[in-house]
Backbone of each chain as nested JSON, in Angstrom:
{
  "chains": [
    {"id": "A", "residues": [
      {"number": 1, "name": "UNK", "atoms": {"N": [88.784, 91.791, 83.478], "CA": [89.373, 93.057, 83.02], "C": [90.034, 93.787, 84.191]}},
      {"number": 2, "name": "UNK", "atoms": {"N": [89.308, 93.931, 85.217], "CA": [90.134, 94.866, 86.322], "C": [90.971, 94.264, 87.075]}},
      {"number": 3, "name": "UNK", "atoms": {"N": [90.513, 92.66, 87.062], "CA": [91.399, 91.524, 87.549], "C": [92.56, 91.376, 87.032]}},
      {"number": 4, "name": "UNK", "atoms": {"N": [92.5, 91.728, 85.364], "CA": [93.47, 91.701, 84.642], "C": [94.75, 93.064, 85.124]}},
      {"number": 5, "name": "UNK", "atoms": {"N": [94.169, 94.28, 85.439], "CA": [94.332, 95.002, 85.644], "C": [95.68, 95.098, 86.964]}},
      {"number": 6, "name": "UNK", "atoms": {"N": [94.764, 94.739, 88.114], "CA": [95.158, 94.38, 89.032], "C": [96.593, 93.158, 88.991]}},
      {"number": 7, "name": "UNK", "atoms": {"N": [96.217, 92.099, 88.551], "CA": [97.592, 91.337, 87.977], "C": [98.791, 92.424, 87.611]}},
      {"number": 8, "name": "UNK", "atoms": {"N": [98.434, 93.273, 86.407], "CA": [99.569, 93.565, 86.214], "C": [100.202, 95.015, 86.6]}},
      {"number": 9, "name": "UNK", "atoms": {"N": [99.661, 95.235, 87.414], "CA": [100.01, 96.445, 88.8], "C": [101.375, 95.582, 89.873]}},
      {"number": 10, "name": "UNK", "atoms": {"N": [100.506, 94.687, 90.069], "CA": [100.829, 93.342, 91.426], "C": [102.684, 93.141, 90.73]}},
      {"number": 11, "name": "UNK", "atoms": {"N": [102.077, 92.494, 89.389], "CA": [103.51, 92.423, 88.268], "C": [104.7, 93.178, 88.562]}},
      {"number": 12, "name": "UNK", "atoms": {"N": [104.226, 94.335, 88.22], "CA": [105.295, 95.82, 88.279], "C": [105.838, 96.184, 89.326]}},
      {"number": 13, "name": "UNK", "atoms": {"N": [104.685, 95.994, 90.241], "CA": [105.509, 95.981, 91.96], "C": [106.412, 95.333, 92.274]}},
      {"number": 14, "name": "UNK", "atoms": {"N": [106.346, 93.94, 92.005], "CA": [106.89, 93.327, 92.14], "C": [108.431, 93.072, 91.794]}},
      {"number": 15, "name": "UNK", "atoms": {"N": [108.508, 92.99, 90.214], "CA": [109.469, 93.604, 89.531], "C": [110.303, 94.444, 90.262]}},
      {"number": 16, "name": "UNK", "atoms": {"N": [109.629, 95.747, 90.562], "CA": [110.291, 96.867, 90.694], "C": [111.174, 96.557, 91.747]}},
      {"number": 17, "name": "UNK", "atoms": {"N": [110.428, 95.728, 93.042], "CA": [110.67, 95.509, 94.481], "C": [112.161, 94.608, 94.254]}},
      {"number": 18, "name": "UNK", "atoms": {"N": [112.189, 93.513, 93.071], "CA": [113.353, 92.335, 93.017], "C": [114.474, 93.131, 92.498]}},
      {"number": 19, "name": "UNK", "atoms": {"N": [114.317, 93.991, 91.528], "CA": [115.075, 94.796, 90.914], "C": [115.955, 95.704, 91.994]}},
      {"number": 20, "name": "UNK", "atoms": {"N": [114.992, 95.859, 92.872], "CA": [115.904, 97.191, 94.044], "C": [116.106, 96.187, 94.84]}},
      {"number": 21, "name": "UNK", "atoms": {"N": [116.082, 94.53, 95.099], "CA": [116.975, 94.101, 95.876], "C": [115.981, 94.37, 97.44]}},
      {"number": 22, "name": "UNK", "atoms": {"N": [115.003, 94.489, 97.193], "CA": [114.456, 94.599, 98.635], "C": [112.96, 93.521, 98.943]}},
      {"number": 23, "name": "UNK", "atoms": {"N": [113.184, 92.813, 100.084], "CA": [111.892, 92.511, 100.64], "C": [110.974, 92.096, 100.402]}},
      {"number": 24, "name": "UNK", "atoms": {"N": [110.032, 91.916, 100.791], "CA": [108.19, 92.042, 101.006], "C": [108.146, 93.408, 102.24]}},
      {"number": 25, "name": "UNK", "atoms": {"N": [108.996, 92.469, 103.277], "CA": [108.673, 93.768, 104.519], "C": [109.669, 94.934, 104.269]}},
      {"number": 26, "name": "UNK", "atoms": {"N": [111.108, 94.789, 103.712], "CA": [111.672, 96.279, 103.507], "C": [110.704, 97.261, 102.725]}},
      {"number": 27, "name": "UNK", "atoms": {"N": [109.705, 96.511, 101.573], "CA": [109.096, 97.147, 100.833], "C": [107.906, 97.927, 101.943]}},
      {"number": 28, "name": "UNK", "atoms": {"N": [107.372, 96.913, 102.429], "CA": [106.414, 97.334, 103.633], "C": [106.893, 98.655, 104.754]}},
      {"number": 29, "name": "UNK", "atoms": {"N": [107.637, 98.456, 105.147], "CA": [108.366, 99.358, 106.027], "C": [108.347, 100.732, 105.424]}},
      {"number": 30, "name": "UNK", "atoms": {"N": [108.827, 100.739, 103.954], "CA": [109.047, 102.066, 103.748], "C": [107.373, 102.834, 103.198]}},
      {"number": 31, "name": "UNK", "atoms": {"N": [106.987, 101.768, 103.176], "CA": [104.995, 102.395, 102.596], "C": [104.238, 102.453, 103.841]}},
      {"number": 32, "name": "UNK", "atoms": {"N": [105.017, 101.78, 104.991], "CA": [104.195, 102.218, 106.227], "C": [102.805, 101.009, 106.22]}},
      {"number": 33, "name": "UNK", "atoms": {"N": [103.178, 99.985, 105.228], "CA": [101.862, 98.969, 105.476], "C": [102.543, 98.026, 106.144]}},
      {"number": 34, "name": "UNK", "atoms": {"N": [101.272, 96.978, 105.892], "CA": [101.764, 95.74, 106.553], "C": [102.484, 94.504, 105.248]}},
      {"number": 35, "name": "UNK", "atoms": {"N": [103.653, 93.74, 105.905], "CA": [103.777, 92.702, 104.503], "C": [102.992, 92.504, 104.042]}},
      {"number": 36, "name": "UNK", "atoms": {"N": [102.069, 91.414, 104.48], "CA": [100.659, 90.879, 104.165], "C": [100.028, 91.599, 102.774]}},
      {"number": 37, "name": "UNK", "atoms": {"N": [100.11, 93.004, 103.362], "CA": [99.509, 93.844, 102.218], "C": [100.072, 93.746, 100.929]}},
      {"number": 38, "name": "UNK", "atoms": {"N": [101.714, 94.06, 101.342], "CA": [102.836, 93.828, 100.016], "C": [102.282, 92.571, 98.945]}},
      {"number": 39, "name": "UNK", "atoms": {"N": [102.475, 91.479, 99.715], "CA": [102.063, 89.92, 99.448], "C": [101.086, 89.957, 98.621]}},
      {"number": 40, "name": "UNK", "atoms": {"N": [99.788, 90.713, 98.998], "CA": [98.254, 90.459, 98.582], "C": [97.983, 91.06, 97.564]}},
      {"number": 41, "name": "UNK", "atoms": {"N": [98.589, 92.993, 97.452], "CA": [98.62, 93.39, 96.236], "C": [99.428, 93.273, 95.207]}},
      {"number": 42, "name": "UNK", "atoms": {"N": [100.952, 92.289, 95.281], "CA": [101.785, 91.702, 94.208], "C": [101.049, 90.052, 93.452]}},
      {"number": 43, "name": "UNK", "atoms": {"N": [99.844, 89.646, 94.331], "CA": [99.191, 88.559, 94.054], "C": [98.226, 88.933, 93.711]}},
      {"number": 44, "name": "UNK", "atoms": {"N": [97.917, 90.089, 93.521], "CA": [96.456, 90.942, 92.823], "C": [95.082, 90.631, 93.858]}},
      {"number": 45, "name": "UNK", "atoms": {"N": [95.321, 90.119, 94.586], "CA": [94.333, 89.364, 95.677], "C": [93.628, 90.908, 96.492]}},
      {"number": 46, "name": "UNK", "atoms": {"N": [94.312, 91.979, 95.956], "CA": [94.062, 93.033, 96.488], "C": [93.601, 94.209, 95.538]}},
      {"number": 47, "name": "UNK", "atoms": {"N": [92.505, 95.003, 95.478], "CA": [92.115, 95.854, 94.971], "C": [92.715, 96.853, 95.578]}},
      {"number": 48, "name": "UNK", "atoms": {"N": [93.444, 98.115, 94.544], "CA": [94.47, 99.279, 94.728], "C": [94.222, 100.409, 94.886]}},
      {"number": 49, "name": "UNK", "atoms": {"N": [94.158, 101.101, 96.253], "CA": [93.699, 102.653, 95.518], "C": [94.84, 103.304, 95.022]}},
      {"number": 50, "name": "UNK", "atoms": {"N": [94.471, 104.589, 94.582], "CA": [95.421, 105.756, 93.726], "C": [96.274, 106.066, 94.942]}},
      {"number": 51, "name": "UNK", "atoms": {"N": [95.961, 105.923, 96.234], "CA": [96.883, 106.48, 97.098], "C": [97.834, 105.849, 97.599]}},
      {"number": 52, "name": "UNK", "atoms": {"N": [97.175, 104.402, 97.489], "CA": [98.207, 103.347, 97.928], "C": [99.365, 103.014, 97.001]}},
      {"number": 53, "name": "UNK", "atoms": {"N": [98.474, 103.441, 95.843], "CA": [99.693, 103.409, 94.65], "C": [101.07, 103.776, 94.573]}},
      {"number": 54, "name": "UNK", "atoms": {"N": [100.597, 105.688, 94.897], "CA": [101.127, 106.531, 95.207], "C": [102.639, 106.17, 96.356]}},
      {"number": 55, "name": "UNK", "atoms": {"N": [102.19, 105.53, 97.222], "CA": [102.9, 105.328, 98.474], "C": [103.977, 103.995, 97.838]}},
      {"number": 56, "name": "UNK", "atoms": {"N": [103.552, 103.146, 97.116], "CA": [104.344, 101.976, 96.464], "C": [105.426, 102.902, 95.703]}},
      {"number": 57, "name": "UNK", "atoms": {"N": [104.683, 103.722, 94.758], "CA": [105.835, 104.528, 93.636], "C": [106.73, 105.573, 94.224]}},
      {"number": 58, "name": "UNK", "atoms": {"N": [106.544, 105.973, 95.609], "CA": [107.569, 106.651, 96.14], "C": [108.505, 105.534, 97.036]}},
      {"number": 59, "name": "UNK", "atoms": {"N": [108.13, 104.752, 97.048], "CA": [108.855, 104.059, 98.271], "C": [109.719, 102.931, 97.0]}},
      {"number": 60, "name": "UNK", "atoms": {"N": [109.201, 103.124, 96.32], "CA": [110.348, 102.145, 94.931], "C": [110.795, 103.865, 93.717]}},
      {"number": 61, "name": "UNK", "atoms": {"N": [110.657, 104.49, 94.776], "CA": [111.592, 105.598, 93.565], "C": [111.289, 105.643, 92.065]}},
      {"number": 62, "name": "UNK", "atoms": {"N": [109.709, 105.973, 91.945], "CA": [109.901, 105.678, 90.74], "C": [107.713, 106.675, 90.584]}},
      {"number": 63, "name": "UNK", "atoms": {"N": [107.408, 106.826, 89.81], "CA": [105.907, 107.808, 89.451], "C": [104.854, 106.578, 89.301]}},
      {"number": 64, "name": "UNK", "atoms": {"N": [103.399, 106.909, 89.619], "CA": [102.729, 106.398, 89.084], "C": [102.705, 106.072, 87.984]}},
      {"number": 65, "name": "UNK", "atoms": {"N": [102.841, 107.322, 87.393], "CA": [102.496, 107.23, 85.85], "C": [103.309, 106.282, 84.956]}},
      {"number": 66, "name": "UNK", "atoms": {"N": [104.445, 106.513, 85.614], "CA": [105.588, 104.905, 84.952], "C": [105.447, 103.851, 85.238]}},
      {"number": 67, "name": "UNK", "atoms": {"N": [104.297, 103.606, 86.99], "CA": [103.858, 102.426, 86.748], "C": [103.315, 102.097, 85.973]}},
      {"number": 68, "name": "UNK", "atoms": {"N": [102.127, 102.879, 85.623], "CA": [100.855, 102.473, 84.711], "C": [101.139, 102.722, 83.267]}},
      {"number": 69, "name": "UNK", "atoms": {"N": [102.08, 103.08, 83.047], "CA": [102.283, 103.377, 81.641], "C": [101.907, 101.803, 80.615]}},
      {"number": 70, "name": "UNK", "atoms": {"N": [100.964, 102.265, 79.651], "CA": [100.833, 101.233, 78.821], "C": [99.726, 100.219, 79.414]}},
      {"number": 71, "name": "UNK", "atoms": {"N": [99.367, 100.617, 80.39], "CA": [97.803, 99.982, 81.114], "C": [96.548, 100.511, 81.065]}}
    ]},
    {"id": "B", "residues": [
      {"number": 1, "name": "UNK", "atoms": {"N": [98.188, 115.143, 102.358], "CA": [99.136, 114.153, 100.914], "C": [98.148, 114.08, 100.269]}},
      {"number": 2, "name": "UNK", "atoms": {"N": [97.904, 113.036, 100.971], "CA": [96.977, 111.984, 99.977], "C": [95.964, 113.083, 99.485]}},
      {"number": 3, "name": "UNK", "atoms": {"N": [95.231, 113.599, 100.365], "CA": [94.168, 114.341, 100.036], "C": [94.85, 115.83, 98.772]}},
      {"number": 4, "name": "UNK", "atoms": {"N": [95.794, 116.132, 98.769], "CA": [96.295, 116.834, 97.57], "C": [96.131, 116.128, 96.47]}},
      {"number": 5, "name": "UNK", "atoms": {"N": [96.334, 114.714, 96.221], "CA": [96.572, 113.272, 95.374], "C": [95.189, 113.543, 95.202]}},
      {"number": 6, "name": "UNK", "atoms": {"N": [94.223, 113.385, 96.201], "CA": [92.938, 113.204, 95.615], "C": [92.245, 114.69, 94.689]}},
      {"number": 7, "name": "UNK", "atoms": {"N": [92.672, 115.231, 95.509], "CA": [92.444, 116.854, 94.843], "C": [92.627, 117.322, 93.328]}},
      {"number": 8, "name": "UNK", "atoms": {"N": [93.668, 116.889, 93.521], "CA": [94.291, 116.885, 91.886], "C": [94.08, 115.936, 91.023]}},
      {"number": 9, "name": "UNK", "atoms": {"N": [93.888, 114.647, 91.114], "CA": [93.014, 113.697, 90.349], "C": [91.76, 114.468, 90.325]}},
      {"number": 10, "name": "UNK", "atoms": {"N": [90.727, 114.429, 91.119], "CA": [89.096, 115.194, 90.935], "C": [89.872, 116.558, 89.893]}},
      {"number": 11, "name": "UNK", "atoms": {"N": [90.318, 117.446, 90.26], "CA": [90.177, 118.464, 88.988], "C": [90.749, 117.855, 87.602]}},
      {"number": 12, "name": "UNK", "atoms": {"N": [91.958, 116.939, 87.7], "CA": [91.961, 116.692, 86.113], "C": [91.089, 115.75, 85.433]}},
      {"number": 13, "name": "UNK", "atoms": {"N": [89.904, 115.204, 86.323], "CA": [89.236, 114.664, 85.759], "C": [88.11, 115.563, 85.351]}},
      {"number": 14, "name": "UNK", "atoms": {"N": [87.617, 116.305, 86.119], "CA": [86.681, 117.628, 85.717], "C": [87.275, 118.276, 84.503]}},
      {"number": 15, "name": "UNK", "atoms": {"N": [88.618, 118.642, 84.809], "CA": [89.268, 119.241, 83.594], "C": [88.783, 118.829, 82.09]}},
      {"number": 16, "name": "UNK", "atoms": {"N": [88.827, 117.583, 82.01], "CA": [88.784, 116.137, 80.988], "C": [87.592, 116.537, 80.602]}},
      {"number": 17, "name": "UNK", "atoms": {"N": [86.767, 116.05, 81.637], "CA": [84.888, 116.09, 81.078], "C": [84.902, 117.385, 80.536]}},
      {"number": 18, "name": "UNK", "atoms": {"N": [84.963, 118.382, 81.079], "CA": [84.486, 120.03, 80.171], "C": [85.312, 119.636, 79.18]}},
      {"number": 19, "name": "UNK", "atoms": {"N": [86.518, 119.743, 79.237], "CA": [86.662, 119.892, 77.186], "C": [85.86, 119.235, 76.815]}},
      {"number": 20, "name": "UNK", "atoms": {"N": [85.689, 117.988, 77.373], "CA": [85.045, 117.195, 76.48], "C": [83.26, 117.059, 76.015]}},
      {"number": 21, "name": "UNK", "atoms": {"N": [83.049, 118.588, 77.026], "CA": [81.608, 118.95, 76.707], "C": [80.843, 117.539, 77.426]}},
      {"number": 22, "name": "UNK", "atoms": {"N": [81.358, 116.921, 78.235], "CA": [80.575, 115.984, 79.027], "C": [79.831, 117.215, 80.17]}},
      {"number": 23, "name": "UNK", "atoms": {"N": [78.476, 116.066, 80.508], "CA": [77.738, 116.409, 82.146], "C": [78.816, 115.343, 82.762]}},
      {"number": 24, "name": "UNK", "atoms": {"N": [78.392, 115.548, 84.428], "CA": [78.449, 114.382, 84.935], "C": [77.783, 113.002, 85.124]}},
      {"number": 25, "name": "UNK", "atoms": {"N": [76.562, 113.251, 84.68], "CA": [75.344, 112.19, 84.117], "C": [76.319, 111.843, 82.532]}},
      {"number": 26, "name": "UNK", "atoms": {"N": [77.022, 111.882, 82.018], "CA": [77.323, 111.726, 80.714], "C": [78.378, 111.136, 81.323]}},
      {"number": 27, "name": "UNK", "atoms": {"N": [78.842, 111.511, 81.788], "CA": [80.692, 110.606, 82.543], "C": [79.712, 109.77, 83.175]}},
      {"number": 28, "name": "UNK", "atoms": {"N": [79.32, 109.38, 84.135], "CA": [78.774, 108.353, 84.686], "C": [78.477, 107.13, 84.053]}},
      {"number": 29, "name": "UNK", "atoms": {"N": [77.174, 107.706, 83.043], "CA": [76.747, 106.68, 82.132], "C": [78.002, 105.802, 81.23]}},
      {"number": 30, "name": "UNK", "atoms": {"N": [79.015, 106.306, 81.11], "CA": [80.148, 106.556, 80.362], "C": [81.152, 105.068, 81.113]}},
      {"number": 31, "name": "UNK", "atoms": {"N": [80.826, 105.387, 82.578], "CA": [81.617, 104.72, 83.911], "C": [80.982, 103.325, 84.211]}},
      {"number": 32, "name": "UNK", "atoms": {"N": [79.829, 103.688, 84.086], "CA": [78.652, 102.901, 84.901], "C": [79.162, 103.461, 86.161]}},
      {"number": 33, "name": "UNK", "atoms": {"N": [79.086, 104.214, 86.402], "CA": [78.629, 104.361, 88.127], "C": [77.321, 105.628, 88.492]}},
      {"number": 34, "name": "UNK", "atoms": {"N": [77.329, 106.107, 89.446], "CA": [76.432, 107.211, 89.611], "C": [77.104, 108.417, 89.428]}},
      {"number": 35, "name": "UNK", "atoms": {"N": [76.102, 109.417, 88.989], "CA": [76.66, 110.518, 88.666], "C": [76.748, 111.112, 90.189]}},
      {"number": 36, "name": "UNK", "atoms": {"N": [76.43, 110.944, 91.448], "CA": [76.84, 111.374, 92.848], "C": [78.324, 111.104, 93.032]}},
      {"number": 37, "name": "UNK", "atoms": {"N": [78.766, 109.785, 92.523], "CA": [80.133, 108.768, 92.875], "C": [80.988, 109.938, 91.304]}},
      {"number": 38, "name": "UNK", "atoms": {"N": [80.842, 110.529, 90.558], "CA": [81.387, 110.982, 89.7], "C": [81.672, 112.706, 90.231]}},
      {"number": 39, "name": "UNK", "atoms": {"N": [81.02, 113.286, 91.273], "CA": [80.82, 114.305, 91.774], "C": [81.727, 113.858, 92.916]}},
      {"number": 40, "name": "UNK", "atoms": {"N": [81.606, 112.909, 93.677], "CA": [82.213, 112.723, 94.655], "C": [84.227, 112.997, 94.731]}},
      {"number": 41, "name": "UNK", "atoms": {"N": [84.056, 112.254, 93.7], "CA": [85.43, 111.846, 92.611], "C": [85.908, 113.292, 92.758]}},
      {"number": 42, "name": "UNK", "atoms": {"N": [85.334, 114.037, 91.855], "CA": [85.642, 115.619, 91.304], "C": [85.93, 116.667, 92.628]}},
      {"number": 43, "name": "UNK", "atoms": {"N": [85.037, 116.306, 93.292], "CA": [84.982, 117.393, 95.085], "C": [86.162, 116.682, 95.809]}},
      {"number": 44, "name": "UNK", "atoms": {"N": [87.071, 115.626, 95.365], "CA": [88.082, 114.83, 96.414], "C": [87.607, 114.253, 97.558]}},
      {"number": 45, "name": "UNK", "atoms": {"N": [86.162, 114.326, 97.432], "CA": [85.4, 113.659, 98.53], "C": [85.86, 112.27, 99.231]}},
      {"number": 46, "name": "UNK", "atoms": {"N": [85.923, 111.739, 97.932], "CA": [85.977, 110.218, 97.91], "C": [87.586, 109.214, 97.436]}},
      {"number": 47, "name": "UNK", "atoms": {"N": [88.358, 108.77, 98.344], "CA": [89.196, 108.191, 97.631], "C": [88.739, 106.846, 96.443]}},
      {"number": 48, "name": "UNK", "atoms": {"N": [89.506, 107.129, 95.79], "CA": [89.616, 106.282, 93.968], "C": [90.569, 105.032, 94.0]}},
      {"number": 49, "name": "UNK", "atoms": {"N": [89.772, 104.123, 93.472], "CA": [90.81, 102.978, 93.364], "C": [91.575, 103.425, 91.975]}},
      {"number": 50, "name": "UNK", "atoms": {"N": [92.58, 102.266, 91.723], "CA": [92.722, 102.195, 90.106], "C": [91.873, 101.882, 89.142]}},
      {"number": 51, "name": "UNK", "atoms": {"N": [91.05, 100.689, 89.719], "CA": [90.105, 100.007, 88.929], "C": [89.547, 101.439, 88.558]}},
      {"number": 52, "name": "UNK", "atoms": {"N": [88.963, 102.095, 89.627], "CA": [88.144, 103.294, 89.214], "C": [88.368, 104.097, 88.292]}},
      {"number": 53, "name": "UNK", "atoms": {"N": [89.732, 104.601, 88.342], "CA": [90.786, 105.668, 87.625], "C": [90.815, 104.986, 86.354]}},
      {"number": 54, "name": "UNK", "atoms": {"N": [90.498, 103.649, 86.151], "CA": [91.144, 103.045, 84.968], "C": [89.478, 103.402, 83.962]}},
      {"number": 55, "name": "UNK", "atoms": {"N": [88.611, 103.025, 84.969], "CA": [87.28, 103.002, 83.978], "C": [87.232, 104.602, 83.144]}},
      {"number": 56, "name": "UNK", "atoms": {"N": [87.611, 105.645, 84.283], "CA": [87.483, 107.084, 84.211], "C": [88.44, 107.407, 82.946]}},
      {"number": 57, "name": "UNK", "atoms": {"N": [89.752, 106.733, 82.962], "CA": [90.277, 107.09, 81.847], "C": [89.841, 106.612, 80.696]}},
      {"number": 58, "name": "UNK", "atoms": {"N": [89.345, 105.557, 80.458], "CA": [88.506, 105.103, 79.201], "C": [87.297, 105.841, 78.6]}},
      {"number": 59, "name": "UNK", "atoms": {"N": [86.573, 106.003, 79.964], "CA": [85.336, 107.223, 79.079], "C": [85.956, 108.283, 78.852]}},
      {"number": 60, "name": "UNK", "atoms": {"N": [87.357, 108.857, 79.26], "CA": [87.652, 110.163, 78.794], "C": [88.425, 109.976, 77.542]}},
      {"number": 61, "name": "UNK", "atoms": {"N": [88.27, 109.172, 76.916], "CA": [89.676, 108.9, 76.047], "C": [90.796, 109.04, 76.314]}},
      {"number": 62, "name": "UNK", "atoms": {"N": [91.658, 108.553, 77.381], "CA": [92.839, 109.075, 77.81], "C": [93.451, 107.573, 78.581]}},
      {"number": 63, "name": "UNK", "atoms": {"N": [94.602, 107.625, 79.095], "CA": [95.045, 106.909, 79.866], "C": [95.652, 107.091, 81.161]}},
      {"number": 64, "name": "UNK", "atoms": {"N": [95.586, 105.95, 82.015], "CA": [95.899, 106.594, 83.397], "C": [96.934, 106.802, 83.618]}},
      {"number": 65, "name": "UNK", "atoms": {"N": [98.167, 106.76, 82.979], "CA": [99.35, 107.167, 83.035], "C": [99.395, 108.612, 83.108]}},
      {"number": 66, "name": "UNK", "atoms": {"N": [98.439, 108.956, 81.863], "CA": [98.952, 110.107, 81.43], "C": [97.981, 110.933, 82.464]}},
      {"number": 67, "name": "UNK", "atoms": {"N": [96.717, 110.538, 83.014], "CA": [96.082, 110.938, 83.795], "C": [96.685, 111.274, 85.56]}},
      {"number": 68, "name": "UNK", "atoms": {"N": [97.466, 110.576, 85.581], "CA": [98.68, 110.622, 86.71], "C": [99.752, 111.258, 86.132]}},
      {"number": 69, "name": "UNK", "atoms": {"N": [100.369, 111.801, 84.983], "CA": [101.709, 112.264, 85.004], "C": [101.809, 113.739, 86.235]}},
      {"number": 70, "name": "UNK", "atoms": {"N": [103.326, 113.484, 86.474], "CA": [103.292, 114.399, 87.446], "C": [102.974, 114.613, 88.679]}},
      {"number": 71, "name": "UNK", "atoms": {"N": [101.903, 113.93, 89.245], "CA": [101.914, 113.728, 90.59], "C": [102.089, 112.167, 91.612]}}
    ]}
  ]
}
């Protein structure tokens, strides 16, 4: 279930990231993480906080809440 | 930042429980977690995963979208 969860967070990032034409590390750069990280939480291999979230949905121009919409 | 992010998640989740005539022993049980980790949550003590946010929106009847709109 949270695995499930996690998948489709990882999903949306991802998406969002091919859609704007950017990266693993352009994505990284602008969230201030490391690729690795990008990599791990688009492979769900990574459990998400609300803040890190936060930092993904500003750096892809776009709300939490439109991530998660429908999750 | 972040800690505004956390701030404002803990009150709209407090918000949630009183209408909803919950304790925090009642959200907990609700969570499975401890009612300390449900206090923690509420005081911004503690940063929140999604997983977390996701369980929290289920015992409240709500979703985390909508539990995030706006910030």
């Amino acid at each position: 279930m949270q695995n499930a969860l996690q998948k489709a967070i990882g999903q949306r990032i991802r998406k969002l990231r091919l859609e704007q034409g950017l990266s693993q590390e352009e994505l990284a750069a602008r969230c201030k993480c490391h690729r690795t990280y990008v990599g791990m939480v688009e492979r769900a291999e990574k459990s998400i906080s609300v803040a890190a979230l936060s930092k993904f949905a500003k750096a892809l121009k776009t709300t939490m809440s439109s991530m998660l919409e429908g999750l």
